[in-house]
DSSP file (Angstrom, degrees, kcal/mol; ACC not computed):
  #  RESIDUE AA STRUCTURE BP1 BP2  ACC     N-H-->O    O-->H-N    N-H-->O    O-->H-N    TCO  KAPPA ALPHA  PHI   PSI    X-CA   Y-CA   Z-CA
    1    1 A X     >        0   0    0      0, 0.0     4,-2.4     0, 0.0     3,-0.3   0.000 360.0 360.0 360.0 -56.6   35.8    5.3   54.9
    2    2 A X  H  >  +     0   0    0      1,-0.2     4,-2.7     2,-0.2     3,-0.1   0.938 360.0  51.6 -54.5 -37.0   35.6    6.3   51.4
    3    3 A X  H  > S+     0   0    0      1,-0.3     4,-1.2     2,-0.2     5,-0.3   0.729 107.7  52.8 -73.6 -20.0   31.9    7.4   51.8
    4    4 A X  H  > S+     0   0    0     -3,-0.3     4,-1.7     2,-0.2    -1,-0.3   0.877 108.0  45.5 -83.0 -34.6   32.6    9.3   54.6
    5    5 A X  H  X>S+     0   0    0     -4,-2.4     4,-1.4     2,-0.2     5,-0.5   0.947 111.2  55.8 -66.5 -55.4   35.2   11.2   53.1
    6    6 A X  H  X5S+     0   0    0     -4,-2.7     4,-4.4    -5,-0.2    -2,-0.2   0.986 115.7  38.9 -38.8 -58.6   32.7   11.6   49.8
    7    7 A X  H  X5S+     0   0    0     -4,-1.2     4,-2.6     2,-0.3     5,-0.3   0.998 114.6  52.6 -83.2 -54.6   29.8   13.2   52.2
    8    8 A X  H ><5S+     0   0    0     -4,-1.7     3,-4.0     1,-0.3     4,-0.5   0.535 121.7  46.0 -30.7 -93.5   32.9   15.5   54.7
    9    9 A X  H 3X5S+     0   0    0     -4,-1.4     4,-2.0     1,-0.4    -2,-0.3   0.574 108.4  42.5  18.3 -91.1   33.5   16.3   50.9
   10   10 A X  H 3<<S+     0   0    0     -4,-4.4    -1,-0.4    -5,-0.5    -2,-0.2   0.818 114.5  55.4 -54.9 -28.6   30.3   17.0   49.5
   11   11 A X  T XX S+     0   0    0     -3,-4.0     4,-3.0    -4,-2.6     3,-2.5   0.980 110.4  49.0 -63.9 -73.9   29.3   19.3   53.1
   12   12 A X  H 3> S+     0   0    0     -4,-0.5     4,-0.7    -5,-0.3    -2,-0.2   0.689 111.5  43.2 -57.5 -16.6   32.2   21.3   52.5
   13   13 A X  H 3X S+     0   0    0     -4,-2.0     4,-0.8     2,-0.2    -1,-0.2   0.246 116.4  53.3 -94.0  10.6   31.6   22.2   48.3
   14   14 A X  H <> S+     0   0    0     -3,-2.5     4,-2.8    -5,-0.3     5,-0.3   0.666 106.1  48.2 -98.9 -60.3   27.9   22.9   49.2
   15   15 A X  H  X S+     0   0    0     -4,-3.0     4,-1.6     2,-0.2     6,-0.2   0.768 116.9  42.0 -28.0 -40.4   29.0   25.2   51.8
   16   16 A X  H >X>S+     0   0    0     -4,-0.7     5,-1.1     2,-0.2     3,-1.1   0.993 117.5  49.0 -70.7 -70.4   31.6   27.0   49.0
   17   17 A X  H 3<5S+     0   0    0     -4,-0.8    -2,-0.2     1,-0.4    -1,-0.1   0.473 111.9  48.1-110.1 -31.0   28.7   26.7   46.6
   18   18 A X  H 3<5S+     0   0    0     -4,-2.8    -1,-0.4     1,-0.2    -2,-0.2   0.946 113.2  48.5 -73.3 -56.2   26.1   28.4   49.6
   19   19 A X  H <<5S-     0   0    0     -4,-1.6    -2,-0.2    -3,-1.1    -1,-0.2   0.385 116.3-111.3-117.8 -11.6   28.6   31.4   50.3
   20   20 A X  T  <5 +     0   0    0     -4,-0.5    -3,-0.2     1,-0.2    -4,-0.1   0.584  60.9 164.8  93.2   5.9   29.3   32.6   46.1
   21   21 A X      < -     0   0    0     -5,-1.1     2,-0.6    -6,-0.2    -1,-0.2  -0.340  45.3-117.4 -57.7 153.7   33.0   31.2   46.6
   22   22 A X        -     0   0    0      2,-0.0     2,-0.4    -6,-0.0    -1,-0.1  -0.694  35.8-162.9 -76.3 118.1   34.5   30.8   43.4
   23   23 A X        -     0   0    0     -2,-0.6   -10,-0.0     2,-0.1    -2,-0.0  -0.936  32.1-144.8-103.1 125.9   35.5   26.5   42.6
   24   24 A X  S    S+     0   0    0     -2,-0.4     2,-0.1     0, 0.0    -1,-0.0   0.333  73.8 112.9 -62.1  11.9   37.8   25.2   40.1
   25   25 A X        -     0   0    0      4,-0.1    -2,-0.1     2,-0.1     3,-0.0  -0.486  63.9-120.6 -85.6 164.7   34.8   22.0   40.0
   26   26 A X        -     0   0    0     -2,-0.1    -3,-0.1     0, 0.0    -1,-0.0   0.664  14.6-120.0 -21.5-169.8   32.7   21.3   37.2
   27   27 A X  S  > S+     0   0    0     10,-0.0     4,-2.9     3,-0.0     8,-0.2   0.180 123.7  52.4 -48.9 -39.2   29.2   21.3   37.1
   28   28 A X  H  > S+     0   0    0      1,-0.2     4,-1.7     2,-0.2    -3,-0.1   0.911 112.0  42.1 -74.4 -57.4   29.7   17.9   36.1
   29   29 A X  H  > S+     0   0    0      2,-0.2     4,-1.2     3,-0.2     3,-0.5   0.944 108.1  63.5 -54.4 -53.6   32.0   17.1   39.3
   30   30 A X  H  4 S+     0   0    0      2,-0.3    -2,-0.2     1,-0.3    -1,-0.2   0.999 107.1  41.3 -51.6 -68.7   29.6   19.1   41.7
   31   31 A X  H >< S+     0   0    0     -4,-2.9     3,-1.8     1,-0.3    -1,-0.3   0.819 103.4  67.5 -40.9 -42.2   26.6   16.6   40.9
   32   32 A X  H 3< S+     0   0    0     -4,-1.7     2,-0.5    -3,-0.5    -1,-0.3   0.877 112.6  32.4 -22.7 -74.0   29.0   13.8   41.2
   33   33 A X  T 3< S-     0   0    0     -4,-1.2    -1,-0.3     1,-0.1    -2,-0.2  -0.048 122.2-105.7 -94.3  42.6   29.1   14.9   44.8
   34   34 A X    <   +     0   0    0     -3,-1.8     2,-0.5    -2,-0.5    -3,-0.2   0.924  56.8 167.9  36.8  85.6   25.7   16.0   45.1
   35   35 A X        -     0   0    0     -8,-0.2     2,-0.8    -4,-0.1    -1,-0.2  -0.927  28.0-134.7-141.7  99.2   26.1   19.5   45.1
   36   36 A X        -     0   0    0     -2,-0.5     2,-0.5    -3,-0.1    -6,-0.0  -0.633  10.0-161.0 -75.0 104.5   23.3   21.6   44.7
   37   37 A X        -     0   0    0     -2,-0.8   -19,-0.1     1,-0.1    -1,-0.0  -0.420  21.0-147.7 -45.4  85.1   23.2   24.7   42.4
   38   38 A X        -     0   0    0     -2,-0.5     2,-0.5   -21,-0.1    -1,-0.1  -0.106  15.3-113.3 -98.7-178.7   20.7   26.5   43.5
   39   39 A X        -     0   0    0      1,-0.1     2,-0.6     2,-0.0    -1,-0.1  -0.781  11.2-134.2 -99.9 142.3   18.4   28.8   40.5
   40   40 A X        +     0   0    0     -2,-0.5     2,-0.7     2,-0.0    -1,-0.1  -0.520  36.0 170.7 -44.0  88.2   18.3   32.2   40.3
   41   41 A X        -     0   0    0     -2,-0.6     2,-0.4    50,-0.0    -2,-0.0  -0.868  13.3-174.7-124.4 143.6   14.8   32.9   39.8
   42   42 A X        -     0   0    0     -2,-0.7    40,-0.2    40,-0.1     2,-0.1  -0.995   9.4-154.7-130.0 125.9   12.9   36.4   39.8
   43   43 A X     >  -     0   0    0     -2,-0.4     4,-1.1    38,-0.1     5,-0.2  -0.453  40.8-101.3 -92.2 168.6    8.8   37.2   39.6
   44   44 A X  H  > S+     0   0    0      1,-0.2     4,-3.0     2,-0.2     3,-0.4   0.961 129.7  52.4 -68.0 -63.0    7.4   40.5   38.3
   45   45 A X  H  > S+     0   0    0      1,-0.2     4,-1.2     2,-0.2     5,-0.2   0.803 112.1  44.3 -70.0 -29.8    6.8   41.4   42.1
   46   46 A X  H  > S+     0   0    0      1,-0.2     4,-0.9     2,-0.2     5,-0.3   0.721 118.9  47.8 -82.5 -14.5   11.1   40.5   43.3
   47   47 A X  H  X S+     0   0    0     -4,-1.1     4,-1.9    -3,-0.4     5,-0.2   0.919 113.2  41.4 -84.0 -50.4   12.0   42.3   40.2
   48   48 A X  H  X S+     0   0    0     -4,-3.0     4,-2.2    -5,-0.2     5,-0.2   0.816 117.9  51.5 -57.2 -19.1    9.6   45.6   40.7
   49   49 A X  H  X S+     0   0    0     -4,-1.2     4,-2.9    -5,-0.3     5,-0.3   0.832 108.2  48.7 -98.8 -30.2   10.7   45.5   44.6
   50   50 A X  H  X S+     0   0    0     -4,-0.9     4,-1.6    -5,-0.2    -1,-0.2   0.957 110.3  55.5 -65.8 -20.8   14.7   45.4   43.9
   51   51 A X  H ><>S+     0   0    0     -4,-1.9     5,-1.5    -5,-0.3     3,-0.8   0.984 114.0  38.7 -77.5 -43.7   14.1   48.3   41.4
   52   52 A X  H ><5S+     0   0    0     -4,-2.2     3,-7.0    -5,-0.2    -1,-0.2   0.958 107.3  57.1 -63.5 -34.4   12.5   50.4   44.1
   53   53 A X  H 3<5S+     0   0    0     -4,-2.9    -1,-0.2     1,-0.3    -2,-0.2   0.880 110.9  47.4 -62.4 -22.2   14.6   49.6   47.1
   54   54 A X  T <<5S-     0   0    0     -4,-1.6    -1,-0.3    -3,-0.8    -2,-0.2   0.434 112.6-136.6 -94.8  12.0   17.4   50.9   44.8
   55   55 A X  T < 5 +     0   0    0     -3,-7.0     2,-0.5     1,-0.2    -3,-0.2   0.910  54.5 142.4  46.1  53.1   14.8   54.1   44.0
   56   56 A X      < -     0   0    0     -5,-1.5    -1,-0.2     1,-0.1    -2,-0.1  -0.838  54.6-124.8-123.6-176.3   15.5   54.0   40.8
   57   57 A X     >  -     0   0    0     -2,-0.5     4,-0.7     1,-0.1     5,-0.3  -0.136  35.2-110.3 -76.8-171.3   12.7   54.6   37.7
   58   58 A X  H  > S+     0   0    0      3,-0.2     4,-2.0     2,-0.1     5,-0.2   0.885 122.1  61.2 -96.9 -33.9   12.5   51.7   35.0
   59   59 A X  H  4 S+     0   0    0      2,-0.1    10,-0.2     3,-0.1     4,-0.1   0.812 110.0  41.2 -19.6 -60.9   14.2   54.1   32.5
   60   60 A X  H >> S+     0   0    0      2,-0.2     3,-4.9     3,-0.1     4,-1.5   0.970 113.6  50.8 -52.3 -90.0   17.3   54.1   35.0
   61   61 A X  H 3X S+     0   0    0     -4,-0.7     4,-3.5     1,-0.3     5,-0.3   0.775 113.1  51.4 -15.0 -56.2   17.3   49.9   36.1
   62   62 A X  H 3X>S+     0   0    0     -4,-2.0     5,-2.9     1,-0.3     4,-0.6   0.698 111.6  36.4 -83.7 -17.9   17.2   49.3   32.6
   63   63 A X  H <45S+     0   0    0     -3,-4.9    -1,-0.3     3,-0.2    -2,-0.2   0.910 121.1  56.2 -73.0 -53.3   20.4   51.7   31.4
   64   64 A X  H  <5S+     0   0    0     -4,-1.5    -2,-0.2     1,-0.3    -3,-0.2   0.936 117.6  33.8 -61.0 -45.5   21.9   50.2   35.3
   65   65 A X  H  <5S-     0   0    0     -4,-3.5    -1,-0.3    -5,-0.3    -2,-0.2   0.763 112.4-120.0 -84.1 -11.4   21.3   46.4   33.9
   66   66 A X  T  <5S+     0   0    0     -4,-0.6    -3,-0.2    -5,-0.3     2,-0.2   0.946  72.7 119.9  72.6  40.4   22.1   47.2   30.3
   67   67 A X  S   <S-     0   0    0     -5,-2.9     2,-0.3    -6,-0.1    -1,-0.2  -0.418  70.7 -90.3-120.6 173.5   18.5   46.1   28.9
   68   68 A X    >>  -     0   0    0     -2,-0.2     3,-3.7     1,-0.1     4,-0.5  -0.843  30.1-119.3 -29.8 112.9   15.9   47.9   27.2
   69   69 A X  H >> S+     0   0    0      1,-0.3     3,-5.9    -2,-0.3     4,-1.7   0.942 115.1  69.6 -64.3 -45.9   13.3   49.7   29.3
   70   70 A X  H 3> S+     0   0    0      1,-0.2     4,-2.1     2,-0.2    -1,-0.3   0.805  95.7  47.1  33.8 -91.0   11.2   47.2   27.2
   71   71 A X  H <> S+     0   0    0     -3,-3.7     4,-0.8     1,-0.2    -1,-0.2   0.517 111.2  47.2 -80.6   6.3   12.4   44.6   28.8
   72   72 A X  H <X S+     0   0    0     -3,-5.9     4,-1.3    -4,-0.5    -1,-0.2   0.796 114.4  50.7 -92.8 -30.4   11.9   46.2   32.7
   73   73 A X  H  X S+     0   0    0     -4,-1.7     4,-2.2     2,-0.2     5,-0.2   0.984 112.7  49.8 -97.3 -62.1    8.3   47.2   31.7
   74   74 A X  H >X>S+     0   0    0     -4,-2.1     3,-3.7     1,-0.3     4,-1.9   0.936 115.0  39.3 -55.0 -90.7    7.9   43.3   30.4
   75   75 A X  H 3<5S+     0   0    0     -4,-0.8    -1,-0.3     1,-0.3    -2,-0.2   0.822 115.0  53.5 -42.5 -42.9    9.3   41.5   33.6
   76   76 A X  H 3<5S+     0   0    0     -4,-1.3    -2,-0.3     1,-0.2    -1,-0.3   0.716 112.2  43.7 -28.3 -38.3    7.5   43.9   35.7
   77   77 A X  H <<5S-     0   0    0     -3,-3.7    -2,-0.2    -4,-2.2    -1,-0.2   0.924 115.2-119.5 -89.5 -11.2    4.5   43.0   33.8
   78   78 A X  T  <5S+     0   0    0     -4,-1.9    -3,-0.2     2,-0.3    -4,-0.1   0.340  82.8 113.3  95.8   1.8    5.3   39.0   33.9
   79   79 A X  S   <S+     0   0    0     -5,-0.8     2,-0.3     1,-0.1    -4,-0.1   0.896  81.8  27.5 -73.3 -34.8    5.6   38.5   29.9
   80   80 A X  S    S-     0   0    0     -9,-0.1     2,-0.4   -36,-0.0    -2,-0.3  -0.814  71.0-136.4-126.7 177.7    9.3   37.8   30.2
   81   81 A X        -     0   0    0     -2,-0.3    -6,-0.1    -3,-0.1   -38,-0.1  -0.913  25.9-109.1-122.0 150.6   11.4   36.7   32.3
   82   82 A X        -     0   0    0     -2,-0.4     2,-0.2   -40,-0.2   -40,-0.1  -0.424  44.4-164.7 -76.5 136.8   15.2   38.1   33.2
   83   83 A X    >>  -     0   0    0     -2,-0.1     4,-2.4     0, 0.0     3,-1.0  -0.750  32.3 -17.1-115.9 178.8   18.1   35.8   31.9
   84   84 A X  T 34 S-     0   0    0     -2,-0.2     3,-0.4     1,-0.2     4,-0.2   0.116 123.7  -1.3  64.7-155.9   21.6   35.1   32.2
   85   85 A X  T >> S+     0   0    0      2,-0.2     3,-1.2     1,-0.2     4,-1.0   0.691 129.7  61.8 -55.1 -33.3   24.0   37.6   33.8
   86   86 A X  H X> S+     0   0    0     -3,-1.0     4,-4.2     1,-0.3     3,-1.0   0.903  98.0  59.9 -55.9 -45.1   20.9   40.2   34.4
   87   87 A X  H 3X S+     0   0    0     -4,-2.4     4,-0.8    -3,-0.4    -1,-0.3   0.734 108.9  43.9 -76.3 -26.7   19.7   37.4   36.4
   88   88 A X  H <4 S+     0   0    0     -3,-1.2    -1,-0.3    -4,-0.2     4,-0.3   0.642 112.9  43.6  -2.0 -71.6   22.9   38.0   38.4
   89   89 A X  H <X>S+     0   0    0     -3,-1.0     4,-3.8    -4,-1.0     5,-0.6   0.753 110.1  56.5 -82.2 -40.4   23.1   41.3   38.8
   90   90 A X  H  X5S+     0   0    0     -4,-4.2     4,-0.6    -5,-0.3    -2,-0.2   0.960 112.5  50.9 -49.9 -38.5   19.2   41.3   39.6
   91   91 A X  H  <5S+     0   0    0     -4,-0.8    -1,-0.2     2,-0.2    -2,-0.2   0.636 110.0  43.2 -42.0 -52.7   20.6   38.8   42.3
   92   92 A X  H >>5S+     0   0    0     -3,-0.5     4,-4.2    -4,-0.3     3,-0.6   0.781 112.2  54.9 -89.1 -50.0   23.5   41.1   43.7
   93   93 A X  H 3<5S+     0   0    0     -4,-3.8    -2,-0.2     1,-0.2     4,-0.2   0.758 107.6  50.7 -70.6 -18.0   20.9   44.5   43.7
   94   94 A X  T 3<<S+     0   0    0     -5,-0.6    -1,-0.2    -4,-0.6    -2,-0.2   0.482 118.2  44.5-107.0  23.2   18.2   42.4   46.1
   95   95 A X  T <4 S+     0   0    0     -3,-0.6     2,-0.7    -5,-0.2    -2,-0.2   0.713 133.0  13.8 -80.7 -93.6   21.5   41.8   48.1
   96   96 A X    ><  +     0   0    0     -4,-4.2     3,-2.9     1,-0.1     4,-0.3  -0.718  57.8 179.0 -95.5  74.8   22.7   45.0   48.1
   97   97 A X  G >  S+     0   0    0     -2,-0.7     3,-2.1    -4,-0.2    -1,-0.1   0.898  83.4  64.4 -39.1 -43.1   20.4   47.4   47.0
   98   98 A X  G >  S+     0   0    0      1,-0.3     3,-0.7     2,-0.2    -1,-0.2   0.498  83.5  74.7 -50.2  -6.3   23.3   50.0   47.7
   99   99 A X  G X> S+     0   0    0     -3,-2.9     3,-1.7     1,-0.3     4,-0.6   0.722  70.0  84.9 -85.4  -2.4   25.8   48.6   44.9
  100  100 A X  H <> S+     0   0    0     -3,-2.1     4,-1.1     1,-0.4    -1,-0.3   0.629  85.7  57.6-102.0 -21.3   23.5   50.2   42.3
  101  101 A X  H X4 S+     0   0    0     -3,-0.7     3,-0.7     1,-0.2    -1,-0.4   0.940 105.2  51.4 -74.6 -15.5   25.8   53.8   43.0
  102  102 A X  H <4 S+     0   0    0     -3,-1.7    -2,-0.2     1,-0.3    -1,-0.2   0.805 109.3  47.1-102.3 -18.8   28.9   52.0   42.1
  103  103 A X  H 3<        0   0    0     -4,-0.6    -1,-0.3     1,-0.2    -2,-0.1   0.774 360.0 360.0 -95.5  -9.3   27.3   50.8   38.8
  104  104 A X    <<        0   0    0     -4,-1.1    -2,-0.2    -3,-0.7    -1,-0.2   0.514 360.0 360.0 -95.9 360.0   26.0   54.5   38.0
């Protein structure tokens, strides 16, 4: 019984975890019920194709993300990589390419 209840459990916080609801859980608690986080990850090619779809220059992106064009030129070429909250936002713009008026 208890292990059935653990896995009901564990279905329903992967499901919150799939869909961006917000959980008062851990990390530490999530794993506990096997709950997979999953990573944010972006290549030179996902990063150059959200910037177009949102038409904007690398000049722009970089003002829109609050980077250094620097640092657009540099993931674009594959020398760095996007961290953090950027990695977020980069996240939200190959979502919605359209939120990018509300953030200019």
């Amino acid at each position: 019984m208890k292990n059935k209840m653990k896995e009901a459990l564990s279905d329903v916080l992967q499901g919150t975890v799939d869909a961006g609801l917000k959980t008062s859980f851990t990390e530490r608690e999530l794993k506990e019920y096997g709950i997979v986080i999953k990573k944010i990850d972006f290549g030179p090619a996902k990063i150059k194709k959200v910037r177009k779809e949102a038409r904007l220059s690398q000049a722009v992106f970089a003002k829109v993300l609050n980077v250094s064009i620097s640092s657009v030129r540099q993931w674009e070429q594959g020398t760095r990589k996007p961290t953090g909250s950027t990695k977020v936002l980069l996240n939200l713009l190959s979502k919605k390419p359209d939120l990018v008026d509300q953030l200019i």
